[in-house]
C-alpha atoms as one frame of an Amber mdcrd trajectory, in Angstrom:
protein
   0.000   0.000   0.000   1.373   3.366  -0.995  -1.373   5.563   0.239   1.250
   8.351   1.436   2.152   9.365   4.808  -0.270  11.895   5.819  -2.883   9.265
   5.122  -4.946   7.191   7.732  -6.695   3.582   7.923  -9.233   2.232   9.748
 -10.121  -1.379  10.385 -13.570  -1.974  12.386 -13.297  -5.097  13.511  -9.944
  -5.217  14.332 -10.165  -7.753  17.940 -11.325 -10.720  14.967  -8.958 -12.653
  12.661  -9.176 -11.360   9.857  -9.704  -7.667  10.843  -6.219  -8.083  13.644
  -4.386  -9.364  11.239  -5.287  -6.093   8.616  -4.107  -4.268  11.439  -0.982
  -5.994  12.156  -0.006  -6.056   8.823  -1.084  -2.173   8.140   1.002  -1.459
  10.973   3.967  -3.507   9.836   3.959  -2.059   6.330   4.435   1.759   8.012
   2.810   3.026   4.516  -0.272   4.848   6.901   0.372   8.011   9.538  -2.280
   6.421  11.810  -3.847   2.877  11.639  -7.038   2.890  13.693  -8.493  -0.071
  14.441 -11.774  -0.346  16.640 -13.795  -3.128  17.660 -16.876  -3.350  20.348
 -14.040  -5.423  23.219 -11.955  -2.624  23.075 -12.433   0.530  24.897 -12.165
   4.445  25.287 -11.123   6.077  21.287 -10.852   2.384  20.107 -14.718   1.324
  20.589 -16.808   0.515  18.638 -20.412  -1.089  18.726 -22.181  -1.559  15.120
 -25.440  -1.741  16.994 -25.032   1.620  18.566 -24.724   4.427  16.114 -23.566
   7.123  18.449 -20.317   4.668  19.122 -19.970   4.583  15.307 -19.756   8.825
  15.371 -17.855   9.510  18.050 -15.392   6.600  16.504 -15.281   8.689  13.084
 -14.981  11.622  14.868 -11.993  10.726  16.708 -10.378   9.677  13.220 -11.687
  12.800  11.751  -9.176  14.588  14.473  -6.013  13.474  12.414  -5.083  12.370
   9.577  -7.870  11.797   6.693  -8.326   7.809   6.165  -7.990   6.859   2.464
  -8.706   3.426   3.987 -11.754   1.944   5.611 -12.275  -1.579   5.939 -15.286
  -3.146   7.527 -13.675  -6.529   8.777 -17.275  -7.647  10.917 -19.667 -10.865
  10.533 -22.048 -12.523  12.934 -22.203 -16.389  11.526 -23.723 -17.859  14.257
 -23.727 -17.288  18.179 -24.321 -19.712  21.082 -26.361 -22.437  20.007 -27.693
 -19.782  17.024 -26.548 -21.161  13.728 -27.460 -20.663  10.137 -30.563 -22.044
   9.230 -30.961 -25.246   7.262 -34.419 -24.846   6.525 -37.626 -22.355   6.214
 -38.695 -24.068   9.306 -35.531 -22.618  11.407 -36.386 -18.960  10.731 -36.752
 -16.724  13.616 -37.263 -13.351  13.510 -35.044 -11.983  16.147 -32.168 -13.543
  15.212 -32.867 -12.286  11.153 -32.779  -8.899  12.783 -29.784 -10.024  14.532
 -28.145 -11.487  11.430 -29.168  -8.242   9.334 -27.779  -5.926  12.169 -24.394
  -7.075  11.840 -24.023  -8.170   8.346 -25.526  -5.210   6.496 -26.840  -2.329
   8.903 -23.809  -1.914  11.010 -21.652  -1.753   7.937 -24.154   0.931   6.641
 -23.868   3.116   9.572 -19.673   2.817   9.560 -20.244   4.126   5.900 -22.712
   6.980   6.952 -20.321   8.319   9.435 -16.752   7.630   7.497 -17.336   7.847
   4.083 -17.897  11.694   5.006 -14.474  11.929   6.150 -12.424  10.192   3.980
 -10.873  12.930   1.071 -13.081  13.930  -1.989  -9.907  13.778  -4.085  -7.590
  11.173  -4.923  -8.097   7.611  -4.544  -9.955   5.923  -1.502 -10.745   2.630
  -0.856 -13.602   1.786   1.895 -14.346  -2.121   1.856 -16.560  -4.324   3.240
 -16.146  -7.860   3.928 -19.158  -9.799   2.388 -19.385 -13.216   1.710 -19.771
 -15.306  -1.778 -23.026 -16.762  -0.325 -24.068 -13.567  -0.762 -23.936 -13.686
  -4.452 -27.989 -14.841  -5.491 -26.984 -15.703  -8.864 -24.292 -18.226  -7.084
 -26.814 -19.842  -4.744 -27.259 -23.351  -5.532 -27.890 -24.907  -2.544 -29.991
 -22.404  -0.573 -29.677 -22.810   3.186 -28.359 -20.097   5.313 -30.773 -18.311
   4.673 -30.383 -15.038   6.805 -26.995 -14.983   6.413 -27.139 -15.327   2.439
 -29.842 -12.383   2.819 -27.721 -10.182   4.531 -24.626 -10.632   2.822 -26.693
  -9.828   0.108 -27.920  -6.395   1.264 -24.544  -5.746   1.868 -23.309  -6.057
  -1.474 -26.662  -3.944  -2.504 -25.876  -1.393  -0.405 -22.266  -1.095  -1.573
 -22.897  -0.714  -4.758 -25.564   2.373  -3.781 -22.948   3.948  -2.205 -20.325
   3.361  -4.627 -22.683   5.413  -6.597 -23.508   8.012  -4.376 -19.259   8.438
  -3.274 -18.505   8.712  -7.023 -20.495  12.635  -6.824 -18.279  13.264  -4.258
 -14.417  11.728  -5.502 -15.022  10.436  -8.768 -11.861   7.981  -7.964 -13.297
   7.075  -4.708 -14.003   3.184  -4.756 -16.330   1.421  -2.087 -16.118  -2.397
  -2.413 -17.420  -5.606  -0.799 -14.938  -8.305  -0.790 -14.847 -12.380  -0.210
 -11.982 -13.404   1.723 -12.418 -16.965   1.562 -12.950 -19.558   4.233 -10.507
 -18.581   7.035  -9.672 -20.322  10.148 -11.395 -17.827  12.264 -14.034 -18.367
  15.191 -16.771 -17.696  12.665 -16.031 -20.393   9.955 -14.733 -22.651  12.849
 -18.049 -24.951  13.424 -18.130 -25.096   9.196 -14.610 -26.192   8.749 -15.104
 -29.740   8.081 -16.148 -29.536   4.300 -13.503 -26.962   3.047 -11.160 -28.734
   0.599  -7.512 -29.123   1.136  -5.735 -26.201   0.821  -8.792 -23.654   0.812
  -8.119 -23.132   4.362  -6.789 -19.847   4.873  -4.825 -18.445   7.687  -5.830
 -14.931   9.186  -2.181 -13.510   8.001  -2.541 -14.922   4.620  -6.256 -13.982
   4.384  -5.068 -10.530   5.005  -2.318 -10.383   2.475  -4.624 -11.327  -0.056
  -7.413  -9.165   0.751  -4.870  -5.559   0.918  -3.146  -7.306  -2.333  -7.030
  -7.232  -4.044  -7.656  -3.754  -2.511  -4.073  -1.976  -3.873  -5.080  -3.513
  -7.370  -8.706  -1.920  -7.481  -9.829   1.090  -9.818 -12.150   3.415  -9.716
 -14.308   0.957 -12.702 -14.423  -1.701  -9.892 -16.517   0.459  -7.606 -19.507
  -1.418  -6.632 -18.637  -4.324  -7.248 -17.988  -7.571  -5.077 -14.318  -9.515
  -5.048 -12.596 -12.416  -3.898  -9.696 -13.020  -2.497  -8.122 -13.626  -5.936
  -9.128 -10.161  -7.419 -12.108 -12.441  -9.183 -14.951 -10.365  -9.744 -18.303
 -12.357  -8.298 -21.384 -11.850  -9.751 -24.522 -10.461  -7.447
């Protein structure tokens, strides 16, 4: 990443796997003035709570104090949670945890672009990204299942490519992305393991290589769009 060294990134999300190891690896590479990363377990400037929009503002506002970020990524997802799992059939749907699901997966990420997208510069590339999820691709479901999970994911990628829209009026070579990373040996793929095939289990340091690799190769065409960890365009 060569983002120049007045430049900031954030990483919401950044007590996970994936989203620590951005951070590590931001911070190793020195190319950033200020890496932020926030997460709802840490505290004071550094929380963050996607279900609680105020902690969203006052954590944009406390980036907004220093450098501008030309880098925002949105490393969050809510999988499954106590003996809550991804449901296997219509019968398994429950309301609450939909709202749960959706609150995470695509509203949280929402709000984080309400409040930072404002902040990041109108000139000159920026990148704000989004992890998503291939399931979230409708044209790629073949097996159905998941059903809340594949919904969210999938009004994540919608709302992505709204903004994407909306950011390009304001920096015509901003880009706001939703990217796959994969299935990575994380606490949220970690029940789901079992099936992956051999070698298509990624590490949290590799997973993040690949993902900043993707992000440094984007252009402004690509805004909108969803990627996986290979640069591979997927189809909504």
């Amino acid at each position: 990443m060569t983002p120049g060294s007045k430049a900031s990134a954030v990483i919401i999300g950044a007590s996970g796997g994936i989203g620590g190891a951005l951070e590590a690896t931001l911070m190793e590479e020195g190319a950033f003035a200020v890496v932020h990363g926030f997460a709802r377990s840490r505290s004071d400037a550094q929380h963050i709570d996607l279900r609680d929009q105020s902690s969203i503002a006052k954590a944009a506002a406390h980036v907004a104090s220093g450098p501008a970020p030309t880098l925002v990524i949105v490393a969050t997802g809510l999988l499954h949670e106590g003996d809550r799992g991804p449901e296997k059939a219509l019968r398994d749907l429950d309301p609450d945890w939909l709202a749960q699901i959706y609150a995470i997966n695509a509203i949280g990420p929402a709000l984080v672009a309400k409040h930072f997208l404002p902040i990041m510069p109108k000139a000159g590339r920026t990148v704000f990204a989004a992890l998503s999820a291939r399931v979230g691709s409708i044209s790629d479901n073949r097996l159905g299942g998941w059903h809340g999970y594949r919904a969210a994911k999938a009004a994540l990628n919608m709302l992505v490519r709204t903004l994407a829209i909306e950011e390009r009026r304001r920096n015509d070579r901003a880009i706001v992305v939703s990217l796959h990373p994969g299935t990575v040996d994380t606490q949220l793929s970690r029940p789901f393991q079992a099936n992956v095939p051999a070698g298509r289990l990624f590490d949290a340091e590799r997973a993040a290589l690949q993902l900043l690799d993707v992000i440094e190769g984007l252009k402004a065409p690509d805004s909108g769009k969803l990627f996986d960890f290979q640069g591979e365009e997927i189809a909504f």
